[in-house]
VOGU-3710 file (C-alpha; in Angstrom, 3 decimals, decimal comma):
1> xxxxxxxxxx> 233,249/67,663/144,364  232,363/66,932/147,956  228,557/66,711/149,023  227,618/69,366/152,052  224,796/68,455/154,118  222,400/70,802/152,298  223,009/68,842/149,001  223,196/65,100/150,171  219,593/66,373/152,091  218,037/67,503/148,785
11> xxxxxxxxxx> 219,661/64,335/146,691  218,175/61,620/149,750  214,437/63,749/149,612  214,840/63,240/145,515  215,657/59,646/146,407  212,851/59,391/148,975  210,097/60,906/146,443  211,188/58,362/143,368  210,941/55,748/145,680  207,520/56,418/147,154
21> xxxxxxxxxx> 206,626/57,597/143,756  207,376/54,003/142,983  205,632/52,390/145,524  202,451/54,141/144,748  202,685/52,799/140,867  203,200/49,547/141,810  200,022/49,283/144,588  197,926/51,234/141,994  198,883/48,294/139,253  197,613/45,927/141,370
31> xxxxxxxxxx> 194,533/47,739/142,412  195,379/48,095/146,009  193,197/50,472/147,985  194,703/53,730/148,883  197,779/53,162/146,712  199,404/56,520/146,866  199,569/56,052/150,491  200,265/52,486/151,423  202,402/52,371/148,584  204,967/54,932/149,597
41> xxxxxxxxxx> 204,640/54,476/152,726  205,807/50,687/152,629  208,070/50,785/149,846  209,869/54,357/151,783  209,586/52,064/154,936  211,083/49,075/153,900  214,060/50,838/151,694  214,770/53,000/155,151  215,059/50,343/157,313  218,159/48,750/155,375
51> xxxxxxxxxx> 219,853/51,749/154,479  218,955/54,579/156,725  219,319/57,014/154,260  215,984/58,775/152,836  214,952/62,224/153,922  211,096/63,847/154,295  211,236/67,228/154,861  208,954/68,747/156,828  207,615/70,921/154,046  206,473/67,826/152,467
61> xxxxxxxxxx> 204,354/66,727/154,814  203,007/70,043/155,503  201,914/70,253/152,037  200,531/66,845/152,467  197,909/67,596/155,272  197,370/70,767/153,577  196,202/68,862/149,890  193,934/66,853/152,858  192,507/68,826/154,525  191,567/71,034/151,642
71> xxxxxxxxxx> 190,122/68,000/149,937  188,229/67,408/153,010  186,588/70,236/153,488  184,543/69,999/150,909  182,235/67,830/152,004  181,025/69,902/154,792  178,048/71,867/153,025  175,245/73,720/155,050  173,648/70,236/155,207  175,754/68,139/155,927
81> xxxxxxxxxx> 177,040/70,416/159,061  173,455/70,370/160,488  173,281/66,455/160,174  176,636/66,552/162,259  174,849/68,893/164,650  172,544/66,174/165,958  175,236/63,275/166,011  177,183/65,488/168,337  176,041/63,785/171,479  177,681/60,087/169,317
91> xxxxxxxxxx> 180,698/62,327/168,519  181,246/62,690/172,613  181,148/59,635/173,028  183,566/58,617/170,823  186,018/60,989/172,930  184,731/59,836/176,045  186,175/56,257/174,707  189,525/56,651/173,471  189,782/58,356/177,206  189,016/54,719/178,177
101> xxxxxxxxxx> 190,687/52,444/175,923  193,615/54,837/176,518  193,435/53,478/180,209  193,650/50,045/178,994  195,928/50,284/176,946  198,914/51,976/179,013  198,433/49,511/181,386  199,288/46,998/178,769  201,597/48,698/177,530  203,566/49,018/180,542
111> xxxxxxxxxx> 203,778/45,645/181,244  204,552/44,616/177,719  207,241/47,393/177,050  208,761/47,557/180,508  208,278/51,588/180,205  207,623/53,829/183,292  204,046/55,145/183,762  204,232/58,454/181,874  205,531/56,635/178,819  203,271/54,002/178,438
121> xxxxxxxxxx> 200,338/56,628/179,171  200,986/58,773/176,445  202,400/55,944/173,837  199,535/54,441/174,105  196,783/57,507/173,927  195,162/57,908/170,701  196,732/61,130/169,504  198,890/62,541/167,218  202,265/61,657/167,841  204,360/64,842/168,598
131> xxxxxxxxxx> 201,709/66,383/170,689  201,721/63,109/172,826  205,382/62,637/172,442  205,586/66,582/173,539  203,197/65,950/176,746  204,792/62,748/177,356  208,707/64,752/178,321  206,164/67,296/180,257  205,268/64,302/182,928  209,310/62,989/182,629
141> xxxxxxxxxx> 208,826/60,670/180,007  211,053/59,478/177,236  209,446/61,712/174,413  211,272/58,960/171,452  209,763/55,762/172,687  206,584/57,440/172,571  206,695/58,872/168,779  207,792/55,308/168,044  204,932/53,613/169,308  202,886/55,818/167,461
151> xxxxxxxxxx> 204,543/55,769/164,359  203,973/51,957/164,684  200,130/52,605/165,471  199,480/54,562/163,115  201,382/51,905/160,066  199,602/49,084/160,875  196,276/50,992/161,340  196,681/52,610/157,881  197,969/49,349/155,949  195,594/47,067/157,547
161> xxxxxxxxxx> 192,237/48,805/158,076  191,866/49,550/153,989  192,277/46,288/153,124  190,447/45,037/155,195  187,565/46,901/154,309  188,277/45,825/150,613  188,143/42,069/151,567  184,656/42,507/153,084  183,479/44,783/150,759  182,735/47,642/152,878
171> xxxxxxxxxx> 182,563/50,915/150,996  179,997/52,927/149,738  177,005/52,961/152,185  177,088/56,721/152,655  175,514/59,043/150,226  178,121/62,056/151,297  179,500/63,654/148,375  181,802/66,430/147,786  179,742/69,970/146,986  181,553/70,853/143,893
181> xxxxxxxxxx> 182,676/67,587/141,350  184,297/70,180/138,793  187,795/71,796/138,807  188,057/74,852/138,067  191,726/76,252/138,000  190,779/80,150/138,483  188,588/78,923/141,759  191,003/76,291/142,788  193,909/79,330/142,592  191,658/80,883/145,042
191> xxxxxxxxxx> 191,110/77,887/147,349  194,948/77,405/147,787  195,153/81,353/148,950  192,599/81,035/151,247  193,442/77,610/152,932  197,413/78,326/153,038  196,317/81,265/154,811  193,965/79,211/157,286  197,030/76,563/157,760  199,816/79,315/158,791
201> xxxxxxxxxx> 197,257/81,013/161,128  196,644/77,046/162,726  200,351/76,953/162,532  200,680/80,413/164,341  198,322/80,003/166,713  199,921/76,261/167,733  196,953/74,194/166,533  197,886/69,962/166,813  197,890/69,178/163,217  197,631/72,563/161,897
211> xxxxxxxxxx> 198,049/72,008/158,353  195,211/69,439/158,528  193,124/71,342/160,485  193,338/74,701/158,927  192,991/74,273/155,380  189,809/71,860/156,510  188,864/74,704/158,817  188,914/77,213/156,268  187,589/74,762/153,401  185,001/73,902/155,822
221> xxxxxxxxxx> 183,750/77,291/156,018  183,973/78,377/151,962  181,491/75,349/151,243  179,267/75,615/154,165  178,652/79,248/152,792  177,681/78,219/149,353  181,245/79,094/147,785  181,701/75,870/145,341  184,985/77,110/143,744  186,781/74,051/142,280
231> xxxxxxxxxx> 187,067/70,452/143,262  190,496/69,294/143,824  192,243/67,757/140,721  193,045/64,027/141,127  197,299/64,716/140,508  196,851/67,337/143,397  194,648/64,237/145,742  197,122/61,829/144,690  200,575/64,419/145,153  198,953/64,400/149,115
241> xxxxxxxxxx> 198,697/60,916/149,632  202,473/60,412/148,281  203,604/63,016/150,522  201,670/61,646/153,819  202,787/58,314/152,819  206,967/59,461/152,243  206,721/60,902/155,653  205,122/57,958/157,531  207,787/55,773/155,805  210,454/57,576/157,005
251> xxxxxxxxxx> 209,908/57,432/160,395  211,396/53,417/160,877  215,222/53,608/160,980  217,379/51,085/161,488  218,747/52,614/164,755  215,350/52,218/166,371  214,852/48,954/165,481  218,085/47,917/166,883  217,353/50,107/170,244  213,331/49,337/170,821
261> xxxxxxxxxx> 212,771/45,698/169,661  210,596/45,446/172,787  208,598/49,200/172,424  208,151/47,886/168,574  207,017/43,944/169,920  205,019/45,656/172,307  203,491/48,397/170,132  202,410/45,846/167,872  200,782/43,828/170,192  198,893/46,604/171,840
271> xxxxxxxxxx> 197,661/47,893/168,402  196,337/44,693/167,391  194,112/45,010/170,826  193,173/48,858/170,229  191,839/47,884/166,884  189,741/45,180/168,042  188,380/47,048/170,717  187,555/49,853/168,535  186,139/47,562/165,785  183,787/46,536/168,513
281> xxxxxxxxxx> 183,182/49,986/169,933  182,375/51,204/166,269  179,993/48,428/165,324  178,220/49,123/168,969  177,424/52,429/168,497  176,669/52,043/164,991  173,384/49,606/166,069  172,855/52,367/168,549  173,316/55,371/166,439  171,108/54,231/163,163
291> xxxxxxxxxx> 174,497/55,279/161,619  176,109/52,508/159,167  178,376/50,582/161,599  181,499/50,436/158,843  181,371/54,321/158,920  181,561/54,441/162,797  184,238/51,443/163,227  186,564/53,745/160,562  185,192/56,984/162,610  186,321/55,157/166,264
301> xxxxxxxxxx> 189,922/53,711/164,604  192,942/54,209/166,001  194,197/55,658/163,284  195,507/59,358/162,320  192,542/61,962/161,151  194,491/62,095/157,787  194,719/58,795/157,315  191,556/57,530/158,280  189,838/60,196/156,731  191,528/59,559/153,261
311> xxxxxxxxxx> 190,359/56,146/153,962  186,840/57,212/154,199  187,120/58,986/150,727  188,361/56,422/149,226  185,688/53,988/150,344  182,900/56,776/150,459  182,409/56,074/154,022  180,887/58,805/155,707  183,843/61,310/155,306  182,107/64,367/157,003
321> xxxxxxxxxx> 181,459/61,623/160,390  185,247/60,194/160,359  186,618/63,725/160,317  184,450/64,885/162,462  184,837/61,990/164,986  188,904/62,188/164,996  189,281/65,576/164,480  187,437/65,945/167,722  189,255/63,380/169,923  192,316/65,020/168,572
331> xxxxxxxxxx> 191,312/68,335/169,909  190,066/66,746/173,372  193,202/64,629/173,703  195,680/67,517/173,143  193,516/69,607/175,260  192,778/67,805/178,087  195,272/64,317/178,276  197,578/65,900/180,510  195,635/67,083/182,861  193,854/63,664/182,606
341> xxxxxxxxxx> 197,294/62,375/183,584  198,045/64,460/186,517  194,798/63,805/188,155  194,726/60,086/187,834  198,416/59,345/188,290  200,202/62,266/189,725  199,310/61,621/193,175  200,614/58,255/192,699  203,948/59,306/191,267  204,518/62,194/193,655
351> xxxxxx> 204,161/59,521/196,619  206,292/57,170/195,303  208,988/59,657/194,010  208,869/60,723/197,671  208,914/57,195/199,106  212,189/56,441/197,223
//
């Protein structure tokens, strides 16, 4: 019997999920940090780029960010929100920075990549990667090149940064805790109503990484109130990180490698320099801040507010000041980037577009 495209879909996500499944066992035997998410992630990477063949639904990864940002909004009690209140002015500058490095780091990337000024721009801004993909065809750029420098970002940032941290021992300096340590099915039951409903209204309403930044919205607001319902069960923790890291793994293909060896070379390289100048930027404003300088490198990475928040957790870095920190610049960037773009380098386009 003959395999339509609906099936072979549904037999390649089954694939996909034993693999990363998999993965995640194997990093977890060996005590790697964040296993359920480097695991996959490398094992559904490196399986996809010889065969081409596995398959992440969007629903997956949806339910991924949703199981995140759930988890994460937990730690935002009436406390801990009022503490964030008076780092607000450190959580500017933060956004005021990636504006910077972003500078930088298009003009590298332009020369490195060979790309045309509205790609390199928006490749190399620190955002997600559809909404700067999305921006980046706006301004007549090539929308793929741009996902696929992020996607590369965004690997290295999540498979290097953890370990890392392991190798210098940098975890545990922050005393921010979740509110509630207890699960309690009835309450969790509850908590899943409640923050699907603040993920499809994100979703409605056309929010950058709504089914992060609903459920945390909405999370954010239960615990801040005082309503402790149920911590989230480790299978349900660890089912997220699987399904963030089957998605990420996904992304490399072996048609892109074979079409963007230079975007990938050049991605890469430019990376390498964003996390180095954000190490530094961290550790700066860490002295400055009286704020422990490993929470605020993590906090300025340029990593993925998933990601790097998961990483937080894991290390019990500060997670309320690395969400807070990326979920902001993800807001400003998506906000204001292309404008940002049009004033600084739509002048210059228009005049040579008209010179040629």
């Amino acid at each position: 019997m003959p395999l339509t495209p609906s099936r072979s879909r549904h037999l390649a996500t089954l694939l996909t999920l034993c693999i990363a499944l998999a993965g995640g066992a194997v990093f977890s035997g060996f005590g790697s940090p964040l296993p359920w998410l480097i695991g996959p992630l490398l094992a559904c990477a490196s399986v996809n780029l010889a065969t081409g063949r596995l398959h992440s639904p969007r629903t997956i990864r949806k339910a991924g960010q949703w199981v995140i940002g759930l988890a994460l909004g937990l730690y935002f009690s009436a406390d801990v929100i009022g503490q964030l209140a008076r780092f607000s002015g450190w959580i500017l500058g933060g956004v005021v920075w990636a504006f910077v490095l972003g500078f930088g780091l298009a003009w590298l990337m332009e020369r490195l990549a060979g790309m045309d000024r509205p790609t390199a721009f928006f490749a190399a801004a620190i955002g997600g990667a559809s909404e700067m993909m999305i921006q980046a065809e706006r301004e007549g750029g090539h929308g793929a090149s741009v996902a696929a420098s992020h996607s590369v970002r965004i690997m290295m940032v999540v498979v290097t940064i953890p370990f890392i941290y392991r190798a210098l021992d940098l975890h545990g300096t922050d005393l921010y805790m979740p509110a509630v340590k207890t699960v309690h099915y009835w309450g969790l039951l509850a908590m899943v109503a409640v923050t699907l409903t603040g993920a499809l209204i994100a979703d409605r309403l056309r929010s950058p990484n709504a089914w992060v930044i609903g459920p945390l919205l909405f999370s954010a607001g239960l615990t801040a109130f005082g309503f402790y319902w149920s911590a989230v069960p480790p299978w349900l923790a660890i089912s997220g990180q699987v399904a963030i890291g089957m998605t990420l793994g996904t992304r490399f293909t072996p048609a892109f490698y074979r079409s963007a060896p230079r975007i990938v070379a050049a991605s890469i390289a430019v990376t390498v320099v964003a996390m180095l100048a954000c190490g530094a930027f961290g550790w700066a404003l860490g002295l400055m801040s009286g704020l422990a300088p490993a929470t605020l490198i993590l906090a300025t990475s340029p990593g993925g507010i998933a990601e790097m928040s998961l990483t937080a957790r894991n290390l019990e870095l500060g997670v309320p000041i690395v969400t807070a920190f990326h979920a902001t610049r993800m807001a400003a960037l998506v906000i204001f980037v292309g404008g940002v773009y049009r004033m600084t380098h739509g002048c210059a386009d228009a005049t040579r577009t008209g010179k040629a």
